[in-house]
Structures are given as structure tokens and as C-alpha cells.
N, C-alpha and C positions, 0 to 999 in steps of 0.2 A: 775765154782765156784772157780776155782783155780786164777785166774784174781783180784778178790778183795784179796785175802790170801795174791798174789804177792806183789801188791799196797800197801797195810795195811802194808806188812817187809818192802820194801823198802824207803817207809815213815816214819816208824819209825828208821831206822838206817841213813837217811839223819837228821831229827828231831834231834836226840840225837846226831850226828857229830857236826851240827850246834850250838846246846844247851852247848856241850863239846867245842866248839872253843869258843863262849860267856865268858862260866865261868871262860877260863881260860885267856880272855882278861880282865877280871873283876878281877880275881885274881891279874894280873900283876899290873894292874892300882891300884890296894888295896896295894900290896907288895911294892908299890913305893909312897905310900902317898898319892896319886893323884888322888882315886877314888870320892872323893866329889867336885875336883874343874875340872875331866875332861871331862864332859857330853859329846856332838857327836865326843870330839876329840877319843874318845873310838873306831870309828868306824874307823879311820888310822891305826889301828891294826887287828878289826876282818873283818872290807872287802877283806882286801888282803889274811889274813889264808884263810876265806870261798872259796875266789876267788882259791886260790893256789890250799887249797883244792880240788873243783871241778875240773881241770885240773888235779891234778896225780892221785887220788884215784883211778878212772874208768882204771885206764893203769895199776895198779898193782891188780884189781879183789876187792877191797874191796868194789866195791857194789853190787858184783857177790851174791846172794842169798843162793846158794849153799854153795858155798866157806865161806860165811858169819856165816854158821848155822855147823860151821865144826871147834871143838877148836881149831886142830891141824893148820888152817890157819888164825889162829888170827894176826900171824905176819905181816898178808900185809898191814892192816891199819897202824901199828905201821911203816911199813917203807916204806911207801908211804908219810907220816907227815914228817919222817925224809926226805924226800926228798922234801918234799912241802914248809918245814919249811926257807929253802935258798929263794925261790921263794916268799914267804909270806914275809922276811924281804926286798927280795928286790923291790918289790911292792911298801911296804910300802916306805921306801927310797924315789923311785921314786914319789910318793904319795907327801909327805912330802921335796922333794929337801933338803933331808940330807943325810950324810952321814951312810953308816951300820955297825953298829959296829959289829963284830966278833962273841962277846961274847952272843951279843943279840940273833945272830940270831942259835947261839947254845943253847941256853935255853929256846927259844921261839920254836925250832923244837922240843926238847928235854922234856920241858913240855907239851908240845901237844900232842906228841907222846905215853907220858904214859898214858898222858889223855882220850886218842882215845881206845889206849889199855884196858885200865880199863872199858871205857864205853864196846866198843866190847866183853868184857869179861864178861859186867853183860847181855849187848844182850843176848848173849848166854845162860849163863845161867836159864834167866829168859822170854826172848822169842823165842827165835830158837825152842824151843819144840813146845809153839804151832803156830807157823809159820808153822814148816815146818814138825814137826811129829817126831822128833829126839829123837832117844831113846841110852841107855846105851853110853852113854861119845862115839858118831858118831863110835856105833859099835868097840868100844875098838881101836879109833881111827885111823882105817884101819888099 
């Protein structure tokens, strides 16, 4: 029985990474005026996050279950993005045969990063328990 419980977190925290790089390719595309004239070009920004994504995430634990359902290591998603976030502008770059600006790809690690954070933070809150059975704040956080 533990097998579907597994499947069911890890689903859900790839879902809501996914769903969290979306909105905040939407956001950006919105914050820059351009969310009604830029339909698939939307996707030269969230393929590469997604991509990037899946390449660091798994190497710093952030889809580790355990570590996932544990507040005190909420940090790894947050700096896994920050590290993804380089890799994701330069994707995209290459994607696009443009140049990368700097700035972009500090604020695009950097809104991500909180983004991942805040989702990770409501995971936790709201499904780690019954994921995984976690009770008082992961044991007064070892």
C-alpha cells in the first residue's frame, strides 16, 4: 500500500513544480505586456525552466519524499532553481539564438526560486501530513 501513497506525493510535487514554473512563465509574459500577443512563444521560456528543472532538482534531494515532507529542508528546492535558473536562461538563449541578459536570468532564477519555495511550503503544509504521516512541525524539527 505504500506504493500508491509514494506515487500520489511524488505526483503531486512534480504537478505543482510544473504548475509553479507555468505561472510564473505567465506571470512574466503578463509583467512584460505580452501575455495576449505571445501564445506558444510562452513555451521558449517554460521548456527550458521544466527542462532545467528536471536536471538539478533530483541532485539536490528535492524530489527525495522524505526530505520533501521535512520543513527544515525546504531549502533544496529553493536552491536547486537558483542553480537551475542559469541553466534555464541558457537553454532558452540557445533555444532562441539570443543573447542572455544577466538580469533576466537573475530574476527568472530568482522568481522561481521563491515560487518553488512557497509552493514547497504549502506542500508541506497541506500534504506532507497526509502523505507521509507527519506530525508536530517533523518532530520539533529534529
Amino acid at each position: 500500500m505504500n506504493k500508491p501513497k509514494h506515487f500520489s506525493a511524488l505526483g503531486v510535487l512534480i504537478a505543482g513544480d510544473i504548475l509553479v514554473l507555468l505561472l510564473v512563465t505567465i506571470f512574466g509574459f503578463a509583467t512584460h505586456g505580452e501575455l495576449g500577443s505571445a501564445g506558444l512563444r510562452m513555451l521558449t521560456t517554460f521548456v527550458p525552466l521544466v527542462v532545467a528543472w528536471a536536471l538539478v532538482a533530483p541532485h539536490l534531494g528535492a524530489f527525495d519524499l522524505e526530505k520533501s515532507s521535512q520543513v527544515g529542508q525546504l531549502w533544496r528546492p529553493f536552491w536547486a532553481m537558483v542553480l537551475a535558473g542559469p541553466w534555464a536562461a541558457w537553454l532558452r538563449g540557445a533555444l532562441l539564438n539570443a543573447p542572455i541578459v544577466p538580469i533576466f536570468v537573475v530574476v527568472l532564477g530568482g522568481i522561481c526560486a521563491i515560487a518553488l519555495f512557497v509552493w514547497r511550503l504549502l506542500y508541506w503544509a497541506f500534504f506532507a501530513r497526509r502523505f507521509h504521516g507527519i506530525t508536530r512541525l517533523n518532530e520539533r524539527l529534529s
